[in-house]
C-alpha positions in Angstrom: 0.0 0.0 0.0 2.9 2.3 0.6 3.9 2.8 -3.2 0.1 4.1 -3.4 0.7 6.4 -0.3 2.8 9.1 0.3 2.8 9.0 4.1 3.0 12.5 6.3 5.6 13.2 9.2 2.9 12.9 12.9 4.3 15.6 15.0 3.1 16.4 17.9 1.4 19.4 17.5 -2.1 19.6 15.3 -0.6 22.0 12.8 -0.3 20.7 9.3 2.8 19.5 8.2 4.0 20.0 4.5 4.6 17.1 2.2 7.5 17.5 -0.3 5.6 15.5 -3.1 4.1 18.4 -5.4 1.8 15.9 -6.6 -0.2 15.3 -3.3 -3.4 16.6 -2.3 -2.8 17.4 1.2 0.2 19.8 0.0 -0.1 23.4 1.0 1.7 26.6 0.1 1.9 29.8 2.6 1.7 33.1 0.3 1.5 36.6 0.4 -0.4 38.5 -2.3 2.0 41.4 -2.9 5.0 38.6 -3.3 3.0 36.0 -5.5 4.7 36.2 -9.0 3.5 37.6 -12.2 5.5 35.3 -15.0 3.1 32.2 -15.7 6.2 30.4 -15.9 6.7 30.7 -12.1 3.0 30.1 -10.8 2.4 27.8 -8.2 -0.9 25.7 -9.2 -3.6 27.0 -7.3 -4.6 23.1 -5.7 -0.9 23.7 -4.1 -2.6 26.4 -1.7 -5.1 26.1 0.9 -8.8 26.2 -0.5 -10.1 28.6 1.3 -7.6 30.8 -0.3 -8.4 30.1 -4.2 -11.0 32.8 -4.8 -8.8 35.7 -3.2 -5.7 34.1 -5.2 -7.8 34.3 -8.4 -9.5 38.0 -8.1 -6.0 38.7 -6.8 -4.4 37.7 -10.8 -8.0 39.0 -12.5 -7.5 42.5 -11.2 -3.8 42.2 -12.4 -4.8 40.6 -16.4 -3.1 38.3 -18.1 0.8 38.8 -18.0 2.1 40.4 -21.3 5.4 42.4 -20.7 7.2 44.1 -23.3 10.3 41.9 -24.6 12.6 41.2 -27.3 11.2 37.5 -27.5 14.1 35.1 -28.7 14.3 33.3 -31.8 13.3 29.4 -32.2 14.5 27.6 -35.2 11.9 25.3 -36.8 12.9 22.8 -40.1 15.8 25.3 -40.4 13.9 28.5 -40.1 13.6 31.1 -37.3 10.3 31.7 -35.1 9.2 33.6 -32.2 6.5 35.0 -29.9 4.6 37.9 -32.1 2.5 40.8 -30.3 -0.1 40.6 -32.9 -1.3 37.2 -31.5 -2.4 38.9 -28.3 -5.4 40.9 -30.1 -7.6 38.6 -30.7 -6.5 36.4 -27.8 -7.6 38.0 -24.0 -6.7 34.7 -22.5 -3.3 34.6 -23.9 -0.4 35.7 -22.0 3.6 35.0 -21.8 6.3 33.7 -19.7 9.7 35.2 -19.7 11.3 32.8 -17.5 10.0 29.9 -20.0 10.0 31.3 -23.6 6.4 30.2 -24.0 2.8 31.0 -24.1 0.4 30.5 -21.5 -3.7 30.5 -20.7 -4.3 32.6 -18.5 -8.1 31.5 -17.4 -7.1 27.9 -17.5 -4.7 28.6 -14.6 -6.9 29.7 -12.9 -9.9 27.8 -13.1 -9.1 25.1 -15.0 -8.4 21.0 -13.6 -4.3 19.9 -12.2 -4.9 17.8 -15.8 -6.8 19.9 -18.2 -9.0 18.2 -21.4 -8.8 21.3 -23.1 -6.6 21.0 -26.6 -2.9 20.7 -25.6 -4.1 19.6 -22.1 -2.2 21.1 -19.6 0.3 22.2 -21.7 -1.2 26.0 -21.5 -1.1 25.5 -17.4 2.4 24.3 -16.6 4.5 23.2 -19.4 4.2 26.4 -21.2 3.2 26.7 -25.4 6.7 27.0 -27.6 5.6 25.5 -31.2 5.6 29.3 -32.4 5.4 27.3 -35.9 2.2 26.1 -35.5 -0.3 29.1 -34.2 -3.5 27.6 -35.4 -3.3 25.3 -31.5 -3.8 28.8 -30.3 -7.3 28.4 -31.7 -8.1 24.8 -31.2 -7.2 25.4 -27.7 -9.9 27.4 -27.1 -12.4 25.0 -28.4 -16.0 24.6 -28.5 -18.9 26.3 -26.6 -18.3 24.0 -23.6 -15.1 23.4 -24.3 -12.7 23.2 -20.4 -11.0 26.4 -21.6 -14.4 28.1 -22.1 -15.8 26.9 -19.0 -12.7 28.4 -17.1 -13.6 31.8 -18.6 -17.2 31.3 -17.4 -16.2 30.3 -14.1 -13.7 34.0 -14.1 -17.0 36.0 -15.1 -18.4 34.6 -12.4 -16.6 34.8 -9.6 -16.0 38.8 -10.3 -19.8 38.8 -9.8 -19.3 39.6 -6.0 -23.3 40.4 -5.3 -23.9 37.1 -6.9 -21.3 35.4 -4.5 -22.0 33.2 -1.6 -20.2 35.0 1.2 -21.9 38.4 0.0 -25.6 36.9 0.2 -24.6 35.1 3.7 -23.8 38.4 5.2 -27.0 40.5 4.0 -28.7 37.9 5.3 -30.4 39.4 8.7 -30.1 37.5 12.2 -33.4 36.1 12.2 -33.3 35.1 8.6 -30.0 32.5 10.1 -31.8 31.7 12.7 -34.9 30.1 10.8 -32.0 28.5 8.6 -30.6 27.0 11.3 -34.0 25.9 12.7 -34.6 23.9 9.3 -31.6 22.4 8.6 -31.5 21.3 11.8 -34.3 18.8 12.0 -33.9 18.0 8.8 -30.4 16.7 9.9 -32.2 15.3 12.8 -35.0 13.4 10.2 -31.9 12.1 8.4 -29.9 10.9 11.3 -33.2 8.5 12.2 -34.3 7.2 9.1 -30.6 6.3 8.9 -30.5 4.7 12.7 -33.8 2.7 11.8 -32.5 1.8 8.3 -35.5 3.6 6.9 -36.6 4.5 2.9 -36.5 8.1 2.5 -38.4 8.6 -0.2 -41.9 7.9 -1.4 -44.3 6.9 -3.8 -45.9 10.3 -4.3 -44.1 13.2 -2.9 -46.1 15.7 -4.1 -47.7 18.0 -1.9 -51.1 16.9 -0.5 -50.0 13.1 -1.1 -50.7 10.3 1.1 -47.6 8.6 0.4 -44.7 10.9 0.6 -42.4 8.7 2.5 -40.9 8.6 5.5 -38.5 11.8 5.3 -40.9 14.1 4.4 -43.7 12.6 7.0 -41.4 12.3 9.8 -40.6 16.1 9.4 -44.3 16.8 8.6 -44.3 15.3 12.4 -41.4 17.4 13.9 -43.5 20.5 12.6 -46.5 19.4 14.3 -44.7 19.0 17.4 -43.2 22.0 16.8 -44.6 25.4 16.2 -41.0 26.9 15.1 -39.7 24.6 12.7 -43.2 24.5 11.7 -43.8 28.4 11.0 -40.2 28.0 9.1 -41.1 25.5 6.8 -44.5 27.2 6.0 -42.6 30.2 5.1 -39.5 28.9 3.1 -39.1 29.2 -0.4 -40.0 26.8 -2.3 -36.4 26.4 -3.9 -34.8 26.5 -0.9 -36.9 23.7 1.6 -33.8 21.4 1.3 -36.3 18.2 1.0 -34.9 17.4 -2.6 -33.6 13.5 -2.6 -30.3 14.9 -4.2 -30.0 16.8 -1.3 -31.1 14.2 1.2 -28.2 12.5 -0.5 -25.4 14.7 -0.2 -26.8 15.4 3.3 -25.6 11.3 3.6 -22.7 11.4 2.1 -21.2 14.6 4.3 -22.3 12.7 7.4 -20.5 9.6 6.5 -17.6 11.1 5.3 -17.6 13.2 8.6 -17.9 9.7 10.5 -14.8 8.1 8.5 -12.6 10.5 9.3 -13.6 10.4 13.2 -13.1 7.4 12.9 -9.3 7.5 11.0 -8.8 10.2 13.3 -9.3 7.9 16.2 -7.6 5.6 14.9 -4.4 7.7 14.5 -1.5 5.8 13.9 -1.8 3.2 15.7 -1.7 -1.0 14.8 -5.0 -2.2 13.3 -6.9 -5.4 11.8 -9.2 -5.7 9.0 -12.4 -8.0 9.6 -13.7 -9.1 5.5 -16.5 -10.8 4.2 -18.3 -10.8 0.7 -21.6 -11.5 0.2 -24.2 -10.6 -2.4 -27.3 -8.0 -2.0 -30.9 -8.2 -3.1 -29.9 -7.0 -6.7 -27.4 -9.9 -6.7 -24.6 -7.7 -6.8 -21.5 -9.1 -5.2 -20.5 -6.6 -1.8 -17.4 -6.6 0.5 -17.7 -5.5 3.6 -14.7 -3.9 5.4 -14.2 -3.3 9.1 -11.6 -2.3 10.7 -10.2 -3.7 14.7 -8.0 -1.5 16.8 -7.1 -0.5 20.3 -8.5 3.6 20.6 -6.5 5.6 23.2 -8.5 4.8 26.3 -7.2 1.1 25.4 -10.8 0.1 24.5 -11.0 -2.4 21.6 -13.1 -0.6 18.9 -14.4 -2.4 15.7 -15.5 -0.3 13.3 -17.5 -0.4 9.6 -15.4 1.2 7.1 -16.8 0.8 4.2 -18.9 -1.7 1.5 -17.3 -2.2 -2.1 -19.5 -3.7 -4.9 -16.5 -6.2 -6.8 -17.3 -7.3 -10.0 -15.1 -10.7 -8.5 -14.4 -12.7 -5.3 -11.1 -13.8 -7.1 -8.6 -13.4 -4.0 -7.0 -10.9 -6.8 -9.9 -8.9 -6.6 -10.8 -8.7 -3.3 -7.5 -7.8 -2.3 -7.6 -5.0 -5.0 -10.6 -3.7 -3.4 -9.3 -3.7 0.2 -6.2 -1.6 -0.8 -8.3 0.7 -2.8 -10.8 1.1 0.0 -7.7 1.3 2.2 -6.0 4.0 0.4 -8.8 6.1 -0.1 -9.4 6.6 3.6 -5.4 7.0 3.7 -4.7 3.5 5.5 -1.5 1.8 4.9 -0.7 -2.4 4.7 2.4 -1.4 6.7 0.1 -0.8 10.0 -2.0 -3.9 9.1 -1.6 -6.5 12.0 -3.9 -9.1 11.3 -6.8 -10.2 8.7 -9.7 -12.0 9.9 -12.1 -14.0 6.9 -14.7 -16.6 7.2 -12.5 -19.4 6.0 -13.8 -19.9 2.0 -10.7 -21.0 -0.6 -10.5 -17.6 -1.9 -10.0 -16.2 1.5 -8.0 -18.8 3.1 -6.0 -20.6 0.6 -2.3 -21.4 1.0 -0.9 -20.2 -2.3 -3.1 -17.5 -3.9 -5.5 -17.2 -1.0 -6.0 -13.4 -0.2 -4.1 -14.0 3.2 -1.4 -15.4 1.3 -1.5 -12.4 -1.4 -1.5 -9.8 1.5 0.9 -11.6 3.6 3.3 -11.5 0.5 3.5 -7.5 1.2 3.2 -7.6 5.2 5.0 -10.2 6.6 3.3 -9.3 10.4 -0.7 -9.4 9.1 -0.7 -12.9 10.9 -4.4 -14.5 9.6 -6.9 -16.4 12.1 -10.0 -17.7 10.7 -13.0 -16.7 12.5 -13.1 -18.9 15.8 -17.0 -19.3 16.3 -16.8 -20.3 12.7 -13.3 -22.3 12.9 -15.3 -24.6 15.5 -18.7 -25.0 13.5 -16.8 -25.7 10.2 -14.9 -28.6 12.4 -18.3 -30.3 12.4 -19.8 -29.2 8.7 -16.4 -30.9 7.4 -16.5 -34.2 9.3 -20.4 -34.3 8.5 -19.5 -34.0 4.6 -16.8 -36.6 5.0 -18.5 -39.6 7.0 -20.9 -41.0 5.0 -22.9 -42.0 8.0 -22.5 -38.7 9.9 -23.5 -37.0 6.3 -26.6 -39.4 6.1 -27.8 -38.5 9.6 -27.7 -34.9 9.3 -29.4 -35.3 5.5 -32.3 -36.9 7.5 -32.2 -34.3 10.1 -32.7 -31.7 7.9 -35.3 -33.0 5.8 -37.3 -33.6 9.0 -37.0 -30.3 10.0 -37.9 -29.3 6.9 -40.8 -31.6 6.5 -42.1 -30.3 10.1 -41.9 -26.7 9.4 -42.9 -26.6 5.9 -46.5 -24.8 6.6 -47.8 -22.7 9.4 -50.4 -25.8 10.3 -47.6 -28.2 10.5 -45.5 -25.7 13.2 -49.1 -25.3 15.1 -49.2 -29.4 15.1 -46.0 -29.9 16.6 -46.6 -27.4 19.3 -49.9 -28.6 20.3 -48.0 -32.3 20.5 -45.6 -30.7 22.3 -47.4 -29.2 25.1 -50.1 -32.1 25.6 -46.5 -34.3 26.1 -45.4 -31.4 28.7 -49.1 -31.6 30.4 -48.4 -35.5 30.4 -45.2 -35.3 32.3 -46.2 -32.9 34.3 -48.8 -34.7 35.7 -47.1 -37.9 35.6 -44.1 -36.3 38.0 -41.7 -36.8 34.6 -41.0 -33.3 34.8 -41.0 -30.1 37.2 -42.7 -26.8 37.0 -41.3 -24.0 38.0 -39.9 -20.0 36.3 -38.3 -20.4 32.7 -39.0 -24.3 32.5 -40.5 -25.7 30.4 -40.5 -23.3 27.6 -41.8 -23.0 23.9 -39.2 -24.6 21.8 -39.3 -25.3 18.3 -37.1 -26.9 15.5 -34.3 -24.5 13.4 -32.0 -25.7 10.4 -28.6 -25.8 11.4 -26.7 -23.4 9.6 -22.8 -23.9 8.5 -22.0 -20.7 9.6 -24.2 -19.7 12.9 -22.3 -20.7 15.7 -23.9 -23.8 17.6 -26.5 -24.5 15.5 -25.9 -28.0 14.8 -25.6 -28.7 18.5 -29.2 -26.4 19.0 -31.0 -28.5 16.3 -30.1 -32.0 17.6 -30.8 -30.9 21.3 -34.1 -29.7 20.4 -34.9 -32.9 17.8 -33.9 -34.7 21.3 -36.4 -32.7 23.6 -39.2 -33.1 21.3 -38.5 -36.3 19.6 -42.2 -37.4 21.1 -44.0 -34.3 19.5 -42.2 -35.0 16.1 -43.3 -38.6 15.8 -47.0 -37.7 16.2 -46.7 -35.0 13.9 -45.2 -37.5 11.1 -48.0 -39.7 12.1 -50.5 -37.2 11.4 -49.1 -35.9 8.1 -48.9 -39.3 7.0 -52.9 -39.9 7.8 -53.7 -36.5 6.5 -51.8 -36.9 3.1 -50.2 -33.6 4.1 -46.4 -34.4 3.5 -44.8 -33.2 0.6 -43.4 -35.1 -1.8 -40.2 -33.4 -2.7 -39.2 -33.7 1.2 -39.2 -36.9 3.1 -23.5 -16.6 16.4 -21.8 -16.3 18.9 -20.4 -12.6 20.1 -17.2 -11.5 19.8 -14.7 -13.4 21.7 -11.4 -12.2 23.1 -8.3 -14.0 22.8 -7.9 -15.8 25.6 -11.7 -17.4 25.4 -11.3 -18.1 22.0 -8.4 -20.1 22.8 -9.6 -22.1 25.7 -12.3 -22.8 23.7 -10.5 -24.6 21.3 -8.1 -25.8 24.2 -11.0 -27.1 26.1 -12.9 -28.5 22.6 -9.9 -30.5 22.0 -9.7 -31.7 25.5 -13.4 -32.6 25.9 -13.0 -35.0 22.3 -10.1 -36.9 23.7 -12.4 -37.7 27.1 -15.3 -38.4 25.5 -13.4 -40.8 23.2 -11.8 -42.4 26.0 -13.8 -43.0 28.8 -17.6 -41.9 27.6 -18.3 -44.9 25.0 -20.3 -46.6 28.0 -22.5 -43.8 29.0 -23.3 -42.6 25.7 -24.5 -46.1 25.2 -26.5 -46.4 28.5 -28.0 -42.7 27.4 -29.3 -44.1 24.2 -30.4 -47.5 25.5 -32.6 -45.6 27.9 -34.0 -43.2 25.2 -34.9 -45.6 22.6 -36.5 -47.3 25.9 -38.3 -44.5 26.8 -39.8 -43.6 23.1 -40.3 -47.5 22.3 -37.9 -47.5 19.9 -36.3 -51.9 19.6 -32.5 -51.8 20.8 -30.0 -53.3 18.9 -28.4 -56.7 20.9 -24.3 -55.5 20.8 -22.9 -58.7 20.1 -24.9 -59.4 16.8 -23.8 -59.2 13.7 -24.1 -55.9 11.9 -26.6 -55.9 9.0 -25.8 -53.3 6.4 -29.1 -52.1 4.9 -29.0 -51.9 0.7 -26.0 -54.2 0.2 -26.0 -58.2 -0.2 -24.4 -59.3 3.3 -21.5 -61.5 1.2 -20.1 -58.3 0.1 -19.6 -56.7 3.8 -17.3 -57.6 6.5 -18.4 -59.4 9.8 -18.1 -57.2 12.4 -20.7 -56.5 15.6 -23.0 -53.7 16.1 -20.7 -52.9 19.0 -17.6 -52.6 16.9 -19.4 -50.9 14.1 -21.1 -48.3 16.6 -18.1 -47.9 18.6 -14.8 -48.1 16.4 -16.6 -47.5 12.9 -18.7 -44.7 14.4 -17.8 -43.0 17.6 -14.0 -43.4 17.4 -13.7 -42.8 13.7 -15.7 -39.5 14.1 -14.0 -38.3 17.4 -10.7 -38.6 15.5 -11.9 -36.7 12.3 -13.1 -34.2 14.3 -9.8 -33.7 16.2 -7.6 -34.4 13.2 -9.9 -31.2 11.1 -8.9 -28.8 14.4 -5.5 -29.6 14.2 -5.7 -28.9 10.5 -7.6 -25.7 11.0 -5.4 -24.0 13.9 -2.1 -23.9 11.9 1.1 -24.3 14.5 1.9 -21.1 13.8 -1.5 -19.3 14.9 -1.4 -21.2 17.2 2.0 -20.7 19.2 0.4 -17.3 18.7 -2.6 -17.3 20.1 -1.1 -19.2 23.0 1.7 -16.7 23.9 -1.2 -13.8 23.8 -3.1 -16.1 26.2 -0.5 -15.3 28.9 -1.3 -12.0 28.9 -4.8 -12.7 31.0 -4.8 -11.1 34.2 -7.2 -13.6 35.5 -6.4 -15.0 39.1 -3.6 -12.4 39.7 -1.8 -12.8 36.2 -1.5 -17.0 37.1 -1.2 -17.2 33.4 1.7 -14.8 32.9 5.0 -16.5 31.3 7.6 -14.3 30.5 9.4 -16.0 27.7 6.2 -16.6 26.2 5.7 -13.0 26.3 8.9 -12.6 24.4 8.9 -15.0 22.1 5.1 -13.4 20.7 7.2 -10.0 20.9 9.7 -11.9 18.6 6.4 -12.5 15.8 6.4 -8.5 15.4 10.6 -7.9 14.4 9.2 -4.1 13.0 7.7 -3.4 16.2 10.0 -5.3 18.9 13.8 -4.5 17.0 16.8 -6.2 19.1 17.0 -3.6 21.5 13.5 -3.1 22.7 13.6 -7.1 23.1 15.9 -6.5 25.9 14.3 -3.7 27.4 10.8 -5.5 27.1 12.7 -8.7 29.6 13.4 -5.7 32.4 10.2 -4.4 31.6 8.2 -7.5 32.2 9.9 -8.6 35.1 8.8 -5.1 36.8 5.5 -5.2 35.3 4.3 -8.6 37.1 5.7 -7.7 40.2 3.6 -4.8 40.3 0.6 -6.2 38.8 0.1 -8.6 41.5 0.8 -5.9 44.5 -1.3 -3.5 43.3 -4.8 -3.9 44.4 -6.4 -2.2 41.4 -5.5 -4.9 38.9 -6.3 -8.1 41.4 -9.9 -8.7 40.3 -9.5 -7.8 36.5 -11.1 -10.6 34.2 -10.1 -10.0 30.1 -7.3 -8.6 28.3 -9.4 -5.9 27.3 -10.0 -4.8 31.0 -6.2 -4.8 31.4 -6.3 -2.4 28.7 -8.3 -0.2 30.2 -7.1 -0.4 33.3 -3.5 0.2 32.3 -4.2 3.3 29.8 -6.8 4.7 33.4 -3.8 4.3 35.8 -1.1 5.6 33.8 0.7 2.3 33.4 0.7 2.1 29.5 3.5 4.9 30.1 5.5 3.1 32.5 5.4 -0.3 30.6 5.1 0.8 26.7 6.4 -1.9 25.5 4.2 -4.4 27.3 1.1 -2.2 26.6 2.1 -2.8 23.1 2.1 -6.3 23.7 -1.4 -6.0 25.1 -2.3 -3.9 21.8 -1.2 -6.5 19.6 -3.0 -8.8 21.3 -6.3 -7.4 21.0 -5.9 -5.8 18.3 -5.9 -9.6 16.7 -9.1 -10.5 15.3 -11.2 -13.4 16.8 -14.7 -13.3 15.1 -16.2 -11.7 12.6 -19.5 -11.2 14.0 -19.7 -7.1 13.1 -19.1 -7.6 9.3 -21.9 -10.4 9.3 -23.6 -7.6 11.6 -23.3 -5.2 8.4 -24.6 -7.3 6.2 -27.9 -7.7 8.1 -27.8 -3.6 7.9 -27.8 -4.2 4.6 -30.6 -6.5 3.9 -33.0 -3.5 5.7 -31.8 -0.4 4.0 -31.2 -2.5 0.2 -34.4 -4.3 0.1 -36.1 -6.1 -2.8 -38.3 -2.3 -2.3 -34.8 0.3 -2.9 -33.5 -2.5 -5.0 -31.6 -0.2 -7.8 -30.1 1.7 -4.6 -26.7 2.5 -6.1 -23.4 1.8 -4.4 -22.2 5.2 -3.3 -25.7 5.8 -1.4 -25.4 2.1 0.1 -22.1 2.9 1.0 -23.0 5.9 2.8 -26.5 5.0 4.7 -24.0 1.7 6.2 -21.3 4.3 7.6 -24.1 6.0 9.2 -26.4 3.4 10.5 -23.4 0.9 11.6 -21.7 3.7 13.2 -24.6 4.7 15.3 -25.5 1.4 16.5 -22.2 0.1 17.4 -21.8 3.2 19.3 -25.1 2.8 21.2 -23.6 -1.1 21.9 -20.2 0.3 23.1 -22.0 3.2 24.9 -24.4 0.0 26.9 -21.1 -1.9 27.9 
């Protein structure tokens, strides 16, 4: 990103800071009128100064005229024959004017008005580089061009601007007190309409906005309903002019985009220069438009861990090419660099994830410190989707699940059936002493399809299947008498580091018991349901029968070594063998060396070569000599961690943060706080991008279906903005 970027000098003072490029945007040049030059060959280009200087720059050169001094203009040889600058060329030419300093011929309106790269003929030949080719005068003409020509425009723009009654700034200043006032009054809650419908993800506009309409939309009704409420900014909407009522849609729009672009660069600003993460996710709208979603994760300067929307691109391609084309466009534009990039987060698809041309690998190729960690609520789930797609049986049984869920809540009268079978089995069991009654038992439950990528909702469907496995054979029994069935059918919140990696610690750990010592009691536990729903047992120690295939063709074995080594062992050890794949060695000596960083149980997990050894990940950040200061440092910082009764009961590396940046420790341990920064900074989930595209689905609907990109773009900025803000506000 850096050979895009021409990076500014942070001082510490808020004054801006000149960039040597003469190219950038951002330059600026101090100048005093009675010193600005008069040769066209010496001008500065007016983008180089400040904008709100341009207009007294320009009337500064208009009241002066084009620059043509009296000279012996030199001689040019051309084919062998001599030319020069003639006088006679200015008469029918006001615009033209000459450079000493250069030899040439300049246009003097298009310096002043025109683009940094003019379209006018010679482009900006008549701006910078100065007209010599005293052989061929008729690009004089063709310079000028047509009616609307750039070089025509430009004069426009100069007749203009000497128009002072005409000018903004003039007609702000007649304006009386009370006439600002009832300006203020009405832009106000207009702002105010536009900051709701935003928050709620509204439509703005209407059917029929016309006056008198019953359907003028939501902007124009919810400000209808300020001005009933009331009586000033009613009276000031009755009396504005009707070309100046700022209700337009354009103007709602630009309205949008200010506000969002004011809300990116709070949020940059925020940001500073500090370490970040980008959280990505694609996905397509309702117009089936492919969309990217950007967010960005970073420590703030209260050490509070912020995640924030940046931005949605529409990509024409999820190649990892692409996508990565469109983060570093997306990137630049908000003046981000890779070099501050510490980690990516994706969902884990091939184009995000893959080894060799995966958009990790692509961005990694340029930032060798933007470690990648899939999305842990996901990482987990997909452990299950992928041993479920490899074992045949495991695949069958959720194939079956699903269709029965499907089958039971295929119609509203089929839902209503199973809950009616449901609570007549809870009335049953209730009276029969089965069950207890009591606050929050007993509740309405009902049956979900699991989802690959919503955390847990394997293990929710199956529980529930489980709890209401009574109420779902009666239903099947009375679709089957009714003739009812159909015959095509037969997330977690973010997590912080160190939960995300006992999680998978614990996951891990909890496979290798149940594989070892659980084989008995999961038995016993099915014995007694299949008892309990009258469902005939299998005897163990008889041969298994498989079902479709002549028995010659199949091995002897037992339904106890078929259910316990076929089944239960061979899907324990796929689903330990896809974690291991999933958590690389790398993310995970990681993950494990941020882990010690929890100040749970007075810092028990702190290990100080661990702490060094993650410092050791980030050589840009930790060079040889901060290494050794960060061993001194740690050493001090534990021992006054756990003698300091403010940090004793802390639970989180986040609250650590905090904590640190409140007390003032982040200055006396720098080094470690950037440790902690890292760390958090790290992404874990990806549960605010998915959180965008939800945003999404409301304000791009299948009504505002031909919204376009920019105006997508901006009512996301907004409404994200706003209610992450609310949720950081509630914690």
């Amino acid at each position: 990103m850096d050979k895009y970027l021409i990076k500014k000098p942070r001082t510490q003072d808020s004054s801006p800071v000149q960039d040597s490029s003469p190219s950038s945007k951002r330059s600026r040049v101090d100048f005093n009128l009675e010193n600005l030059p008069s040769d066209p060959g010496l001008l500065q280009k007016i983008s180089s100064y400040h904008p709100n200087n341009h207009d007294e720059i320009r009337r500064h050169y208009l009241g002066k005229g084009p620059c043509r001094p009296p000279h012996d203009y030199p001689v040019s040889y051309f084919s062998g024959k001599p030319r020069r600058f003639r006088v006679e060329w200015y008469e029918t030419r006001n615009w033209l004017e000459y450079s000493i300093a250069k030899d040439a011929a300049f246009c003097f309106y298009c310096y002043l008005f025109g683009k940094d790269v003019g379209k006018q003929g010679g482009g900006d030949t008549f701006v910078t580089k100065g007209f010599r080719l005293w052989n061929q005068v008729g690009k004089l003409d063709s310079h000028v061009g047509g009616v609307n020509s750039a070089h025509n425009q430009a004069v426009k723009k100069s007749e203009d601007l000497q128009k002072e009654k005409q000018h903004i700034q003039s007609v702000l200043v007649k304006q009386s007190n009370q006439d600002k006032a009832e300006y203020r009054i009405q832009l106000n809650a207009i702002v105010d309409c536009v900051r709701f419908l935003l928050f709620r993800g509204l439509a703005f506009r209407g059917h029929d906005e016309s006056q008198g309409s019953s359907d003028t939309g939501n902007f124009l009704e919810l400000l209808q309903f300020l001005g009933d409420l009331n009586e000033s900014i009613n009276e000031v909407m009755q009396n504005t002019w009707k070309n100046c009522k700022l209700t337009h849609h354009d103007i709602q729009k630009d309205m949008v985009n200010a506000i969002a672009h004011e809300t990116s660069k709070a949020i940059i600003e925020d940001l500073g220069n500090g370490f970040f993460s980008i959280l990505v996710d694609e996905s397509r709208d309702i117009s089936v438009k492919e969309q990217m979603t950007l967010v960005l994760r970073y420590v703030n300067k209260q050490g509070i861990i912020i995640k924030r929307f940046l931005g949605i691109v529409h990509v024409a391609s999820i190649t990892a090419l692409s996508l990565k084309c469109a983060i570093e466009g997306l990137l630049c534009k908000h003046n981000l660099s890779l070099s501050r990039l510490r980690g990516q987060g994706y969902d884990g698809a091939s184009n995000m994830q893959g080894d060799i041309n995966g958009l990790k690998t692509l961005i990694l190729k340029e930032n060798k410190l933007v470690f990648y960690v899939h999305c842990f609520a996901h990482q987990l789930q997909l452990t299950l989707v992928a041993v479920a797609k490899n074992h045949i049986n495991i695949a069958d049984f959720f194939y079956v699940v699903s269709n029965l869920v499907t089958v039971i809540g295929g119609s509203c009268k089929k839902r209503d059936a199973l809950r009616d079978a449901q609570l007549a089995k809870i009335k049953e069991d209730l009276e029969n002493g089965v069950r207890r009654s009591g606050q929050g038992l007993n509740q309405e439950t009902n049956l979900k399809h699991p989802g690959h990528t919503r955390w847990g909702s394997y293990y929710g469907t199956i529980l529930n299947l489980i709890l209401m496995f009574s109420a779902v054979a009666d239903v099947l029994e009375i679709i089957e008498e009714d003739g009812l069935s159909d015959q095509k059918h037969c997330k977690k919140k973010n997590q912080d580091i160190v939960n995300a990696m006992d999680l998978v610690k614990v996951s891990k750990q909890r496979l290798q018991v149940i594989r070892n010592d659980e084989w008995t009691s999961l038995l016993t536990e099915v014995s007694s349901f299949c008892a309990t729903h009258d469902i005939p047992i299998l005897n163990m120690d008889e041969i298994f029968v498989v079902s479709g295939r002549p028995q010659r063709n199949t091995q002897q074995n037992t339904n106890l070594h078929h259910y316990r080594v076929e089944l239960f062992y061979t899907v324990i050890d796929m689903q330990l063998q896809e974690l291991n794949n999933r958590f690389s060695e790398v993310n995970t000596d990681l993950l494990i060396c941020m882990a010690c960083l929890n100040p749970s149980n007075s810092f028990v997990a702190f290990d100080k070569e661990k702490l060094i050894h993650l410092a050791k990940f980030y050589p840009y950040d930790f060079p040889g000599t901060d290494i050794l200061a960060l061993d001194s440092q740690l050493q001090n910082f534990i021992f006054d961690m756990r003698n300091n009764d403010l940090f004793l009961e802390l639970q989180g590396v986040s609250k650590l943060a905090k904590k640190l940046v409140s007390t003032r420790k982040h200055e006396t341990y720098p080094l470690v706080y950037l440790l902690v920064k890292l760390a958090l900074t790290f992404p874990v989930a990806i549960a605010t991008v998915e959180r965008s595209f939800s945003a999404m689905k409301y304000i791009k609907n299948e009504l505002r279906n031909r919204m376009g990109d920019q105006w997508v773009n901006d009512c996301l900025v907004v409404a994200l903005i706003m209610r992450l803000s609310c949720n950081d506000f509630k914690k």
